[in-house]
C-alpha positions as CSV (number, residue, x, y, z in Angstrom):
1,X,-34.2,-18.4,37.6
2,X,-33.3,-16.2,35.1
3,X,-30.4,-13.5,34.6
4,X,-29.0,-11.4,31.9
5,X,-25.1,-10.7,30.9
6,X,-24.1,-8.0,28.8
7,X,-21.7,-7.8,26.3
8,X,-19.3,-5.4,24.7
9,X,-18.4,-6.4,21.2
10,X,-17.4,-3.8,18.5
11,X,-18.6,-1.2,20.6
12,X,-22.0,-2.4,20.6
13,X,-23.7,-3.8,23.7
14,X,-25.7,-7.0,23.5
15,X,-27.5,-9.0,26.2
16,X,-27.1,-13.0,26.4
17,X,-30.0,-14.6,28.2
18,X,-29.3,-17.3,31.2
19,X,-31.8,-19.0,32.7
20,X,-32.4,-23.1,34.1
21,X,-36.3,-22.8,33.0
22,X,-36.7,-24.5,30.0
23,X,-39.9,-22.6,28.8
24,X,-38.0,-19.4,29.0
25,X,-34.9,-20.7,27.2
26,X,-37.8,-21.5,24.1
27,X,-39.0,-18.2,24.2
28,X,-35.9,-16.8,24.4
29,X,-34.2,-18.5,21.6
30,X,-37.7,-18.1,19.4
31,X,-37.1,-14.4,20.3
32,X,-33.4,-14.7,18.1
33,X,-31.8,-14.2,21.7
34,X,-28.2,-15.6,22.7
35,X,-29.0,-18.2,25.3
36,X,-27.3,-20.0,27.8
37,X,-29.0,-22.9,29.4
38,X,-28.0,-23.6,33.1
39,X,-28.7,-27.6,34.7
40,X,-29.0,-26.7,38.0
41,X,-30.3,-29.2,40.3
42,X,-31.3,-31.7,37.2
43,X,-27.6,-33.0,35.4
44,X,-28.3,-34.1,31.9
45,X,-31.6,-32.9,31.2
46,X,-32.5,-31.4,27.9
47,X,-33.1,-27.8,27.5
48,X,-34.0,-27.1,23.8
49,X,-33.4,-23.6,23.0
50,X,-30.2,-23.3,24.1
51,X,-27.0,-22.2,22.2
52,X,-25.3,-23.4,25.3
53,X,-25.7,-25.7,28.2
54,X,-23.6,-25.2,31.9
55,X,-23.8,-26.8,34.8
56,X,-24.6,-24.0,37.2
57,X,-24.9,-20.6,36.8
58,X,-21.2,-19.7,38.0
59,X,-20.3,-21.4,34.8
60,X,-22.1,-19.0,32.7
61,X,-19.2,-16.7,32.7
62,X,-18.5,-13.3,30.9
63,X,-16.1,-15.0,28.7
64,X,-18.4,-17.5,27.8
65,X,-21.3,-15.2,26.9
66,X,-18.7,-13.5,25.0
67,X,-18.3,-16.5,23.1
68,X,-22.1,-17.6,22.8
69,X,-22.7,-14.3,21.4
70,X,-19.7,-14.4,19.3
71,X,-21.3,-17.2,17.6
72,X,-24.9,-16.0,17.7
73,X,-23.5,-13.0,15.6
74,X,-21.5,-14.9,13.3
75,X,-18.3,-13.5,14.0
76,X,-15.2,-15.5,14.9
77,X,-13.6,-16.4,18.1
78,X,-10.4,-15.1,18.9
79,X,-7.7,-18.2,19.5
80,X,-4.4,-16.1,20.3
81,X,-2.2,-13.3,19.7
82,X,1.1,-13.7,19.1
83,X,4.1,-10.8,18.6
84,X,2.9,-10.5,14.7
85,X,-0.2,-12.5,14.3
86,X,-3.8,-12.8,15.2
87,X,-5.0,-16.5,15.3
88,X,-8.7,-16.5,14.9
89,X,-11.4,-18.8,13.2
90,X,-11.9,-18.4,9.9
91,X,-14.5,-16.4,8.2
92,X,-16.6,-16.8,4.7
93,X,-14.6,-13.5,3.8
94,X,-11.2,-15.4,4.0
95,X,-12.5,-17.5,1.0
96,X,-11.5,-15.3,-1.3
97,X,-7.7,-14.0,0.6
98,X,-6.3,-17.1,-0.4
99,X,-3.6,-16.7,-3.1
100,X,-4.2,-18.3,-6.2
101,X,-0.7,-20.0,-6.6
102,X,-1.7,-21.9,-2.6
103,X,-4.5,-23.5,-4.4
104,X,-4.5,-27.4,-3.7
105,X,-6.5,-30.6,-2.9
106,X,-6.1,-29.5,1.0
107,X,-7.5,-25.9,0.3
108,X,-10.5,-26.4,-1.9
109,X,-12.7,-26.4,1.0
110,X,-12.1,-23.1,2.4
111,X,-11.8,-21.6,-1.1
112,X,-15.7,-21.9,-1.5
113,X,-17.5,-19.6,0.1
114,X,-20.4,-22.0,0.6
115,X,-18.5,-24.6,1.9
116,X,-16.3,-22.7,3.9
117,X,-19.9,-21.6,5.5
118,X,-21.0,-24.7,6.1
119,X,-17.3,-25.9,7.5
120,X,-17.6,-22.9,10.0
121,X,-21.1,-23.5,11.6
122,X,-20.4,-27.3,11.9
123,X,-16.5,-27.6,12.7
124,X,-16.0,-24.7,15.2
125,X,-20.3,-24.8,16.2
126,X,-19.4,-28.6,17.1
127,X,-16.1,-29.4,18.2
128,X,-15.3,-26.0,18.5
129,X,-12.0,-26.4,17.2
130,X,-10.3,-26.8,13.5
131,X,-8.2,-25.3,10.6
132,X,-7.5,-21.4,12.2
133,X,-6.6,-18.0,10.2
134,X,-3.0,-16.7,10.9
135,X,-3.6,-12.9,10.1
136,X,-0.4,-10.1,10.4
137,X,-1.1,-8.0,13.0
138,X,-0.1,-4.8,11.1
139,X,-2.3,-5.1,8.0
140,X,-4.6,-7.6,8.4
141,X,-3.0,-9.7,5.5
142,X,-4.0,-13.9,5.5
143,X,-1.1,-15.4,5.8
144,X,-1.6,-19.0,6.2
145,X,-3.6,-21.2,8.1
146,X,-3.5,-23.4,11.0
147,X,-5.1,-25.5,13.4
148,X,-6.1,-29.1,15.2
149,X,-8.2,-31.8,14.0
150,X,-8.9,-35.3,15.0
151,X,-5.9,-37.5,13.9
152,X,-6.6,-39.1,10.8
153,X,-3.6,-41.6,10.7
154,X,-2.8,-45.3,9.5
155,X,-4.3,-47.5,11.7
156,X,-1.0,-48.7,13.5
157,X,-0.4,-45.0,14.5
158,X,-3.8,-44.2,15.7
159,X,-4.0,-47.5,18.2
160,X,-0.4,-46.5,19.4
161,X,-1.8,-43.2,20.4
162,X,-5.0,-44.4,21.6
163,X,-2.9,-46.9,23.8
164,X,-0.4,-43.7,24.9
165,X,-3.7,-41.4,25.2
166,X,-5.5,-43.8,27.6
167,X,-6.4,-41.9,31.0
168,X,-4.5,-39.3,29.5
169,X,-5.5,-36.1,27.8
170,X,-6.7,-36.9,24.2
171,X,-4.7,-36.6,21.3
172,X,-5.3,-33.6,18.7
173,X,-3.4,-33.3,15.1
174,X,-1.0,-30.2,14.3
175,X,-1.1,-28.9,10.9
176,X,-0.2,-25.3,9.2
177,X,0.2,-23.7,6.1
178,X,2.1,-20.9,5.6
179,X,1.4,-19.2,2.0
180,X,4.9,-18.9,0.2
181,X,5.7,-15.0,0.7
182,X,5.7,-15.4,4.0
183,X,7.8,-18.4,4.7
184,X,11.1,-19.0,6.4
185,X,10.0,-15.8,8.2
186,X,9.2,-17.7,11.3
187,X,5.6,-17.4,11.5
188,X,4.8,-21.2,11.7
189,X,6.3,-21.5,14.9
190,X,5.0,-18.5,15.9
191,X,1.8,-19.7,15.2
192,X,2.3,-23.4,16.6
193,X,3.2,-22.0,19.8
194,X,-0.2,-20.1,20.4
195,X,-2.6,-23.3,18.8
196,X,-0.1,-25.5,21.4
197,X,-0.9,-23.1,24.3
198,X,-4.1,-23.2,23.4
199,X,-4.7,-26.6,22.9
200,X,-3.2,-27.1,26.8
201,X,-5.3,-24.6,28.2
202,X,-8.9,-24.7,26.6
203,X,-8.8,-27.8,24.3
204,X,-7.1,-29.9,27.6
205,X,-5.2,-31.8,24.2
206,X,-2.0,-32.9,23.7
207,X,-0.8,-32.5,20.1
208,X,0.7,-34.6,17.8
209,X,1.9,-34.5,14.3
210,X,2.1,-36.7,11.2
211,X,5.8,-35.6,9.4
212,X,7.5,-37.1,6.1
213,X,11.0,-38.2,7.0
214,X,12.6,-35.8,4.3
215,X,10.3,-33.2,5.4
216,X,13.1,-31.4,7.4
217,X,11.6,-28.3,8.4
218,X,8.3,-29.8,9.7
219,X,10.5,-31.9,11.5
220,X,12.6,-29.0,12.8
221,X,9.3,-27.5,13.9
222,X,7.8,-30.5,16.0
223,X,11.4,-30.9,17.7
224,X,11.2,-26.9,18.2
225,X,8.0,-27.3,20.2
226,X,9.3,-30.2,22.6
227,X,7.6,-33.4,20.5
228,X,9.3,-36.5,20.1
229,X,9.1,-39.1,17.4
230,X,6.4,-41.9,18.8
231,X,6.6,-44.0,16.3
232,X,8.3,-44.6,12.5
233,X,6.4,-45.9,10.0
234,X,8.6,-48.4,9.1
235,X,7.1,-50.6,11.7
236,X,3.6,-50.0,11.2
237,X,3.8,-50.9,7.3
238,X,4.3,-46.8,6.3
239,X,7.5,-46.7,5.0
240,X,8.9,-42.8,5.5
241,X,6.2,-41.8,7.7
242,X,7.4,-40.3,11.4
243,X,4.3,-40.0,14.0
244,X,5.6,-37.0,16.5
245,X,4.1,-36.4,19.6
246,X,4.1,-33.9,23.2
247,X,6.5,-35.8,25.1
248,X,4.9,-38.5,27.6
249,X,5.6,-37.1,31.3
């Protein structure tokens, strides 16, 4: 079975092809089509060609081929809005909207165009998920960035959580970065809010975050959004380290 749903992005209409028939999913996709590949009847089996693979065709929602095309285009998803910001994926544009004086270790990667590329089709293509763009409503200014990643913690703190995570929702890693003019304005919270909403509702995550004891405003932040300290790194051999987490119902 095949079927077709349309699109409206930009004010252009496109067409993303859905079909369970794994010849036409090739010719689609050789075509340069959007494609969604439905199961059916056979769970698990491989259908090259597709951008996308559901269950049934009732999965193959509007908002999904909104997505799938989203990507075919090369345009990013939209993650949230909040009162002043727009949280969306980041684009190859953005490379070159980071201030100079925010350049660092952590932001060499999305300060290359080609890398920042190559971070965009494999992070979001593949877990769908990463380091977000915070951008003002008003003018369309970068004004940080933020996100979730896998945690990459000491050892000690990532088998706690895999021990507090077990037949629970995973775990995900909060981080931001606000550029300097626009801190102490609020907008990392503002921000945190929509990723944690986000992470609840699409991600199915809880979130966690790895904080410096003297680091008193990401502190204040992770206690703003309801986390709890987990674990101190005093007893895990990391000495000034404080592993916050979503509070264990």
């Amino acid at each position: 079975m095949d079927m077709e749903c349309r699109v409206l992005i930009q004010g252009q209409e496109y067409s993303v092809f859905i079909s369970d028939e794994p010849q036409a999913l090739l010719e689609a996709s050789a075509a340069g089509r959007a494609v969604i590949g439905v199961e059916g009847k056979c769970p698990g089996r491989m259908l090259p060609g597709a951008d996308c693979v559901v269950p049934g065709f009732e999965d193959a929602t509007p908002e999904l081929a909104m997505q799938v095309m989203l990507r075919h285009l090369g345009l990013p998803w939209l993650i949230g809005r909040t009162r002043r910001l727009v949280i969306r994926e980041l684009t190859v544009e953005d490379s070159g909207n980071i201030p100079e004086e925010e350049y660092g270790e952590q932001e060499k990667l999305f300060r290359s165009p080609q890398m920042l590329r190559c971070y965009i089709k494999n992070q979001y293509g593949f877990y769908e998920y990463g380091v977000w763009a915070l951008v003002q409503k008003e003018n369309g200014v970068l004004t940080g960035l933020a996100g979730v990643s896998n945690p990459r913690l000491p050892k000690a703190f990532e088998e706690y959580l895999e021990k507090m995570g077990k037949d629970e929702e995973p775990w995900l890693e909060l981080g931001y970065h606000i550029f300097r003019p626009y801190r102490r304005q609020g907008y990392a919270m503002e921000a945190a809010r929509e990723i944690m909403d986000y992470s609840h509702e699409v991600l199915s995550c809880r979130l966690c975050a790895f904080i410096h004891k003297e680091n008193k405003a990401s502190r204040a932040l992770a206690e703003g959004l309801g986390m709890q300290i987990l674990m101190e790194g005093e007893a895990s051999g990391c000495p000034g380290l404080l592993l916050y987490g979503e509070r264990l119902t």
